[in-house]
C-alpha positions in Angstrom: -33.7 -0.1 20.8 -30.1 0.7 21.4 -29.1 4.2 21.1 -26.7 5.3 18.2 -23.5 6.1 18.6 -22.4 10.0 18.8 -19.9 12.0 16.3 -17.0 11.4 19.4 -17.6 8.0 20.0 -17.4 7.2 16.2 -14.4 9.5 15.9 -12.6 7.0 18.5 -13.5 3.7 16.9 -12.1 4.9 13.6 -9.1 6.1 15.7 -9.0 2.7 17.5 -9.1 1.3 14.2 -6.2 3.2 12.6 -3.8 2.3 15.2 -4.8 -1.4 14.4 -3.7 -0.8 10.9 -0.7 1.1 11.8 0.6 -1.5 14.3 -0.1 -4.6 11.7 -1.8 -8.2 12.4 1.1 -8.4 15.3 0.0 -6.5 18.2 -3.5 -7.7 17.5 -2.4 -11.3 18.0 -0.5 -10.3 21.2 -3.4 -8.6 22.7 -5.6 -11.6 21.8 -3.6 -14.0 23.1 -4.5 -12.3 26.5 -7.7 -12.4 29.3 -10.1 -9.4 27.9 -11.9 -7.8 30.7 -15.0 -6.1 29.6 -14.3 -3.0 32.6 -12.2 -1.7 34.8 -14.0 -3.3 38.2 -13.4 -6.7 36.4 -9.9 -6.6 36.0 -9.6 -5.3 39.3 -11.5 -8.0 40.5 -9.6 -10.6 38.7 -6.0 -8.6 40.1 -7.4 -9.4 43.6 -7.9 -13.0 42.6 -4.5 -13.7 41.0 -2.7 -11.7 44.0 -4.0 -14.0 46.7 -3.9 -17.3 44.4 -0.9 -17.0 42.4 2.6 -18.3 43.6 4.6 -17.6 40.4 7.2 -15.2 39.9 5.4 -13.4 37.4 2.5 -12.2 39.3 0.4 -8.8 37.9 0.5 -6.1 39.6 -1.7 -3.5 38.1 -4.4 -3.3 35.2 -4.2 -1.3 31.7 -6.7 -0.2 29.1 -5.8 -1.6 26.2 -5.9 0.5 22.6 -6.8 -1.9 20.5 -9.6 -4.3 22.0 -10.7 -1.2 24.3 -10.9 -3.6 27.0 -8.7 -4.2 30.2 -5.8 -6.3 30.8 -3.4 -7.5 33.5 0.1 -6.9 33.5 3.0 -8.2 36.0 5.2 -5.1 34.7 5.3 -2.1 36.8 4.7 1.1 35.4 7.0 3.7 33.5 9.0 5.4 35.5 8.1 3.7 38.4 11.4 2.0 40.3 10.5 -0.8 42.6 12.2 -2.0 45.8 
């Protein structure tokens, strides 16, 4: 039997859920039009991969969480505030 989820972990769904409605149907369809990874160590996994196999332009460079699946993503921008060379 699977254990119920706590008061917090409730209290973030519903938050999760909130910024779905806020955003609209748009960023929804953006986010699923993307590879989910379930964890962390997946996407990580799957950065390695694309690093060593890609030979686009538009290679990833780091993972992200993403708000509204609550999974992970890849992304070939670098982060905010960071300059590249």
């Amino acid at each position: 039997m699977a254990a119920r989820p706590g008061i917090k972990a409730i209290r973030k769904m519903n938050r999760q859920r909130n910024r779905q409605i806020q955003r609209g149907f748009r960023s929804l369809e953006i986010c699923t039009s993307k590879t989910r990874f379930a964890t962390q160590e997946s996407a990580e996994r799957a950065l390695e991969r694309a690093l060593t196999e890609r030979t686009t332009h538009h290679k990833p460079v780091r993972t992200y969480p993403c708000e509204l699946c609550s999974g992970w993503h890849l992304t070939s921008r670098q982060p905010r505030g960071e300059v590249t060379q």
